[in-house]
N, C-alpha and C positions, 0 to 999 in steps of 0.2 A: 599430229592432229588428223582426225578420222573425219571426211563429211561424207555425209551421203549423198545423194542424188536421188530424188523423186519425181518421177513425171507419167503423167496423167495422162492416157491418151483414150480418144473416143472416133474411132472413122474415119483418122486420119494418115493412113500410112505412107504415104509419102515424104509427108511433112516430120514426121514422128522419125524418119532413116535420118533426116535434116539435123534435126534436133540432137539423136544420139550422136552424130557425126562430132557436133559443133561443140560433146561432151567429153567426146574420146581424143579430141582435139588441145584439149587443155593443158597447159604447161602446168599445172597441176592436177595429177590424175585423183578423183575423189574416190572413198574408198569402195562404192558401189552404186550400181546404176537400177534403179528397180521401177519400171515401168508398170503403173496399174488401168490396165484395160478396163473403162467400162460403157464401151464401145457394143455393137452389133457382132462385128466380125471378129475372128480370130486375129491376133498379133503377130506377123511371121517376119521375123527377121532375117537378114541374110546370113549365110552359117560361119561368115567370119566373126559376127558381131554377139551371136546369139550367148557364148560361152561367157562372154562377161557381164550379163545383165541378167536380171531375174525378172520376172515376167509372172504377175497377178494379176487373176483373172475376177472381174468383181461383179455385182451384177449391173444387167443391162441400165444405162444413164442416169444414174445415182448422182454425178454432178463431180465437178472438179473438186469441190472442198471435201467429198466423203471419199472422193478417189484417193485424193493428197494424205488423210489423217491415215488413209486404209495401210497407204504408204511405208509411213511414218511407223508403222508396229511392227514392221519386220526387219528396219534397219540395226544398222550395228556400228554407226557413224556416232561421233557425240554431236554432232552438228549436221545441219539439214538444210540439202539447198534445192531449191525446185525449179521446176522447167516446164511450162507448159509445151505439149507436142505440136505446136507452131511457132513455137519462138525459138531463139538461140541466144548465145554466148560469145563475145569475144575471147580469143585462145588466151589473154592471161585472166580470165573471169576470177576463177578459184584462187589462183596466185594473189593477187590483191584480195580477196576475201580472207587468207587466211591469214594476212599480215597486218589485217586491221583485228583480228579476230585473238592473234597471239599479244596485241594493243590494249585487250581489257571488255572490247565491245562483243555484246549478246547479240545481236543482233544488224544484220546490212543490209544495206537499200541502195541498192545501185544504180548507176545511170539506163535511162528507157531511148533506144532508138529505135526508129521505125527503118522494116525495107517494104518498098513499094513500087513493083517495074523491075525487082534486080538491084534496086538505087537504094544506099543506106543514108538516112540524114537524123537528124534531132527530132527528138520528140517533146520527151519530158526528162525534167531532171529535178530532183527533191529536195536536194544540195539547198542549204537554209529555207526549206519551205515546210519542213516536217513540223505541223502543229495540230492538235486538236480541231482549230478553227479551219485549217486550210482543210484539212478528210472528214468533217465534219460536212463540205459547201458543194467540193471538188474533189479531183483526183490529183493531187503534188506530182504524179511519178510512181506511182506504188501498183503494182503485178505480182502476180503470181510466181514469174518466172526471176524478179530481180528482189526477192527475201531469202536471203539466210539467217538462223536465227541456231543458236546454241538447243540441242532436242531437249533436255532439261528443262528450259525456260517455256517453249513451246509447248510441252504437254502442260506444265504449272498455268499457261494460259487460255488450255481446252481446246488448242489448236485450232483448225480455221471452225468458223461457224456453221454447221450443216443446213442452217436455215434460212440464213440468207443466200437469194437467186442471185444477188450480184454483191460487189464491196464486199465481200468475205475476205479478201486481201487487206483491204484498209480497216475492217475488224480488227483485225489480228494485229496490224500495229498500233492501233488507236489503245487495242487493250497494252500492250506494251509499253508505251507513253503514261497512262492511268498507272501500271505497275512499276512506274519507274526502273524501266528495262533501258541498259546502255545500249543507245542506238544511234549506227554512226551511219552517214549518206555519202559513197563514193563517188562524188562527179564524174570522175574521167575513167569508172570502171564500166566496161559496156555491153545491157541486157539489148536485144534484137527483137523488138517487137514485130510481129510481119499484119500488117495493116491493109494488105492485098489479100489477105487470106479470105477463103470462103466463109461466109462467118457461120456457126453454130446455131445457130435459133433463137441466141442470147441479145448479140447486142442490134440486131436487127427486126428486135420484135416488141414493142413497145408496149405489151401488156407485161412479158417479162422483168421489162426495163421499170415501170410503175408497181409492180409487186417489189420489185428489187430493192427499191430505195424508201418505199414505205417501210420494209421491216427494217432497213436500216435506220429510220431514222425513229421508228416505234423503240427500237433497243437502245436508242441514244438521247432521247429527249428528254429525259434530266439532266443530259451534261450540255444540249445545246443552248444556245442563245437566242430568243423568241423569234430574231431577226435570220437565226441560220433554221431553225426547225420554219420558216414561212419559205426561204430556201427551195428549200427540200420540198415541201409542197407544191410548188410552183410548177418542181420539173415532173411532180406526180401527177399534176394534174393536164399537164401537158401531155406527157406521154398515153396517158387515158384520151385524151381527146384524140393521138393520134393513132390510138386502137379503134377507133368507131365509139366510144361514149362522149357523143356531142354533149351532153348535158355539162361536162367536165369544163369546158370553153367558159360557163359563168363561175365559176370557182376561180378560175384559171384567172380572169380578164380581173377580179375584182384583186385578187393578191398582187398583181401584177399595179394595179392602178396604185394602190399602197404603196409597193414600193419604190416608182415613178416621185409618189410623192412626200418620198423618206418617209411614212408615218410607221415604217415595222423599225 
């Protein structure tokens, strides 16, 4: 069984040495490691590491979903597992992927822990929580860095979405749920979130975060429920208020009173 390895990295080299470590680490070795820059700076690995990974050069901050698909076209894995360049891997990550994977399943959702201080503890975990309704509201558990999914299945589902700023992870399995893709959730298999990390401009910018979740929930509001698309608006209109558009606070306050008083 052939997987590959994709991961994404944008100006973060440090973290990105972490990352390939925690890859070459594995009691299963995947069958390549292909790194897509689309960062400012050059990629420079250390010359012990440099011979085993291939290294794409994309253009400047294009986004982790156009990095990932960018990926995804030069591999030679039949299965595709990714990593963002601040997260890691538990050393039997792969190992337990590929024995739920020779099981029948297209698709794995891993367990999510966070490090924070040096300190590894629980985060999130999907394990009976993968439903429409739950990625639909919230986030179960679902990253970038804890999907593997069969490359076959993955291209048949257009791979991550280039157009949404955020939830392009929970796209990709919500559309697999919809296509009736076998998808298994390993509790006690362990992704490394790092939640101390400098963050990106993403989740600390909450015009990003109100763009984010509006196109997600534009691409989903035929399958949502009037009560999860009001949801979703709530936290749009929230995060617009907490960009400087005060006007957002009476949109905000009246869904908000709605659902206070069950009427969504």
């Amino acid at each position: 069984m052939k997987i590959s390895c994709i991961i994404p990295t944008c100006d973060r080299p440090k973290f990105l040495i972490e990352a390939i470590n925690s890859v070459l680490a594995q009691t299963k070795e995947p069958e390549e490691i292909i790194i897509v820059n689309n960062g400012a700076n050059k990629v420079v690995l250390p010359s012990e590491l440099s011979p085993k990974i291939i290294v794409i050069n994309e253009k400047q901050y294009i986004g982790a979903a156009a990095a990932r698909n960018s990926g995804v076209k030069v591999t030679q894995g039949d299965y595709l597992a990714f990593l963002d360049d601040d997260d890691l891997w538990g050393r039997e990550y792969l190992e337990k992927v590929e024995e739920a994977l020779k099981g029948g399943s297209e698709c794995i959702i891993s367990r999510l822990d966070k490090i924070e201080d040096g300190i590894i503890s629980k985060h999130k975990n999907a394990y009976q929580k993968l439903s429409l309704n739950k990625l639909f509201v919230s986030n179960p558990g679902v990253t970038g860095s804890n999907i593997v999914i069969k490359k076959s299945v993955f291209l048949e589902l257009g791979g991550f979405d280039e157009k949404l700023l955020t939830s392009e992870d929970k796209s990709l399995v919500v559309e697999a749920i919809i296509k009736k893709i076998k998808i298994k959730v390993l509790p006690d298999n362990q992704t490394i979130f790092r939640s101390d990390r400098k963050r990106d401009g993403l989740g600390d910018n909450p015009n990003k975060m109100a763009e984010g979740i509006y196109r997600f929930t534009l691409k989903y509001k035929n399958l949502m429920t009037r009560r999860e698309r009001f949801s979703n608006w709530l936290k749009i209109y929230k995060y617009r208020f907490r960009a400087g558009k005060k006007i957002a606070l009476i949109p905000f306050l009246f869904l908000y009173l709605f659902k206070k008083l069950k009427l969504i």
